[in-house]
C-alpha positions as CSV (number, residue, x, y, z in Angstrom):
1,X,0.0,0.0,0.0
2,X,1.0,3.5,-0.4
3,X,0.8,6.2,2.0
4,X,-2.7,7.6,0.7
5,X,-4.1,4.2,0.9
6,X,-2.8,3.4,4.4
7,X,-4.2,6.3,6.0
8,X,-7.1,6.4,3.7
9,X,-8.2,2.8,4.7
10,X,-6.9,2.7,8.7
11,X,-9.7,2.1,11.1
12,X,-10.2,2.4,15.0
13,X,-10.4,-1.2,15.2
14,X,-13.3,-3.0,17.8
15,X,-12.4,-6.8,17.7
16,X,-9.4,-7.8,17.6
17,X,-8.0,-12.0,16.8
18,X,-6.2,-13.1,19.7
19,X,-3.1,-14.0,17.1
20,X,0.0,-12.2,19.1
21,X,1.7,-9.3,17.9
22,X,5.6,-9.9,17.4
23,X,6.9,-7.4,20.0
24,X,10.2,-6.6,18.2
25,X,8.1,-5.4,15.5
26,X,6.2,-3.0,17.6
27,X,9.4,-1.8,18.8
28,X,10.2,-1.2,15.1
29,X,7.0,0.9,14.4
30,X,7.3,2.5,17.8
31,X,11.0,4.1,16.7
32,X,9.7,5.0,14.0
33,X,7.5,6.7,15.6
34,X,9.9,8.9,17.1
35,X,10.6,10.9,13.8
36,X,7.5,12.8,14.4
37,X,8.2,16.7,14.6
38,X,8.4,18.2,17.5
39,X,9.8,21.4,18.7
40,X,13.1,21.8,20.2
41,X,13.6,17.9,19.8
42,X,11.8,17.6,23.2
43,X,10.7,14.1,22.3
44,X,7.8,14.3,25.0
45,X,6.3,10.9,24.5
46,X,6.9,7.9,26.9
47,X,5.0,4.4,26.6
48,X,3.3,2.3,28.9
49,X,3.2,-1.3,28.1
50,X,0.0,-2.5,30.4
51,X,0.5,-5.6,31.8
52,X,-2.2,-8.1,33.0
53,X,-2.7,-7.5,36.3
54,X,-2.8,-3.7,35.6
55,X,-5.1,-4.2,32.6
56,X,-7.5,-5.9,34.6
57,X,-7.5,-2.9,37.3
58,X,-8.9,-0.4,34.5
59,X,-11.9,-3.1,33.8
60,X,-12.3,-1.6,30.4
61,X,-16.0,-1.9,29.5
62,X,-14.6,-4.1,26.1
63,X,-11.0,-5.3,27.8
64,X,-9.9,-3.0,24.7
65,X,-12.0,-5.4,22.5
66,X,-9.6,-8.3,23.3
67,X,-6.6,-6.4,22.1
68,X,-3.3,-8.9,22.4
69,X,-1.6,-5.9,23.8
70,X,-2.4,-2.6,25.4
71,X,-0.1,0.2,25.3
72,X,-0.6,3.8,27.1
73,X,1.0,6.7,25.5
74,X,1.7,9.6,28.0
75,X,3.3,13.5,26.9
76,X,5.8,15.3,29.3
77,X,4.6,18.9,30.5
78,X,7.1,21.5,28.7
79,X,8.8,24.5,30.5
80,X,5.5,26.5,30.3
81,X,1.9,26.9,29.0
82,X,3.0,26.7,24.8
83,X,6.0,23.8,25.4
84,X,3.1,21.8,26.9
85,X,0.7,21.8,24.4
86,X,3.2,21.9,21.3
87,X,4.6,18.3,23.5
88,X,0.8,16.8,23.6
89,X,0.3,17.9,19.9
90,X,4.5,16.2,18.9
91,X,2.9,13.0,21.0
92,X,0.3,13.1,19.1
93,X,2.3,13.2,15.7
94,X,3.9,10.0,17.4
95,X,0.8,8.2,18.1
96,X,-0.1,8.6,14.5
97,X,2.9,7.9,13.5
98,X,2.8,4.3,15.2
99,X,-0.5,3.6,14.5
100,X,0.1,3.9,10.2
101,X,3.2,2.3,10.5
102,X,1.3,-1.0,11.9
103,X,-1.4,-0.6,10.0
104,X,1.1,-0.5,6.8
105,X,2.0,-4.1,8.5
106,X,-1.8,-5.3,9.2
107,X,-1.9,-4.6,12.8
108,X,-4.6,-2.7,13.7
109,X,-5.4,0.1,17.1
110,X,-7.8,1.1,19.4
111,X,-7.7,4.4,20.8
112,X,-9.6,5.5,23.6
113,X,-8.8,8.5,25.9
114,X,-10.2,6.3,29.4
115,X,-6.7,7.1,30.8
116,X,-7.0,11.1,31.0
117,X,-9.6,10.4,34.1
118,X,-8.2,10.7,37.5
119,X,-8.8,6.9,39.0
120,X,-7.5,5.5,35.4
121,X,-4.2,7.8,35.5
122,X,-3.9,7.0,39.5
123,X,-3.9,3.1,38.6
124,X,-1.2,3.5,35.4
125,X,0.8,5.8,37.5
126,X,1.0,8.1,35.3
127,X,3.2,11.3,37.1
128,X,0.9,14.5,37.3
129,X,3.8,16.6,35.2
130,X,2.5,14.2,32.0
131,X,-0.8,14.4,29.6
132,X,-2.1,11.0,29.3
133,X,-2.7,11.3,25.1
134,X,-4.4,7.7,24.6
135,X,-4.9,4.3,25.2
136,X,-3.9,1.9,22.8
137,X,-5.1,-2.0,22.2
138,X,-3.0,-3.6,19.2
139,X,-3.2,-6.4,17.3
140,X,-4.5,-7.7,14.3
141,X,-8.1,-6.9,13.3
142,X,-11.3,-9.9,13.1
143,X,-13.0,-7.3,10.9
144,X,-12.1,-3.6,9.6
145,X,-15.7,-1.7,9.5
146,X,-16.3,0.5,6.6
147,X,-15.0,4.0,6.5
148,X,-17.4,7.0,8.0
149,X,-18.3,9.6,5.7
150,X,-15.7,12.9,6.2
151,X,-16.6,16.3,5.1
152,X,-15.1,17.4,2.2
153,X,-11.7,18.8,2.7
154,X,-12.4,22.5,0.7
155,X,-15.6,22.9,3.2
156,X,-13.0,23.0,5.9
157,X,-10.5,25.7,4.3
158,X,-10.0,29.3,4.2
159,X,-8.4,31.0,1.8
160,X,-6.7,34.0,3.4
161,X,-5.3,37.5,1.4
């Protein structure tokens, strides 16, 4: 696939075959990751790799739809108000980032934000000077639903002088 067609036909994927995910290779995608921009070189973004026992403790509603693994990806607070946000938006480059480079490879995500709340953040212990950006299931998709309808691209632009 090219690049158009990965990100064209990724998905936020809700069930998941319980085939494992070679973890070498999602050490691959998640170096790759890295090379997202972000300013200063901060590189902001730390990863949680959410073990059993601790997966169990944030009783998700699904268990991240049976997700062979479950990562949480968490931003460092900058220097001040701007450094934080421009670190949550690098992270976010990151996540992305990750999440083409395994679907390029079949693997599939699911991203849910359950870890920004209090309790969930208190049981990944996740330091208070971090942004929690997502948590991630990975692994390789039962089924890839259909793509949403997006709104045309030119309804969202402005033109300026």
């Amino acid at each position: 696939m090219n690049m158009i067609e990965i990100i064209s036909t990724r998905r936020n994927i809700k069930n998941f075959k319980p085939d494992p995910v070679n973890v070498e290779q999602m050490n691959t995608w998640l170096q790759a990751a890295t090379m997202a921009p972000n300013h200063k070189l901060t590189e902001p973004w730390e990863v949680y790799w959410v073990g059993e026992e601790t997966r169990a403790k944030l009783n998700h509603k699904t268990n991240f739809f049976n997700a062979p693994i479950v990562i949480v990806v968490i931003s460092k607070h900058g220097a001040n108000e701007l450094e934080t946000k421009e670190n949550a938006i690098a992270t976010a480059c990151f996540v992305q980032n990750f999440i083409l480079s395994a679907w390029a490879e079949g693997v599939g995500t699911f991203w849910s934000s359950m870890a920004m709340a209090p309790k969930m953040r208190e049981i990944l212990g996740v330091p208070s000077d971090y942004e929690v950006i997502g948590i991630f299931g990975v692994g390789y998709p039962e089924e890839v639903n259909a793509p949403r309808e997006r709104i045309a691209i030119q309804q969202k632009m402005k033109h300026l002088s």
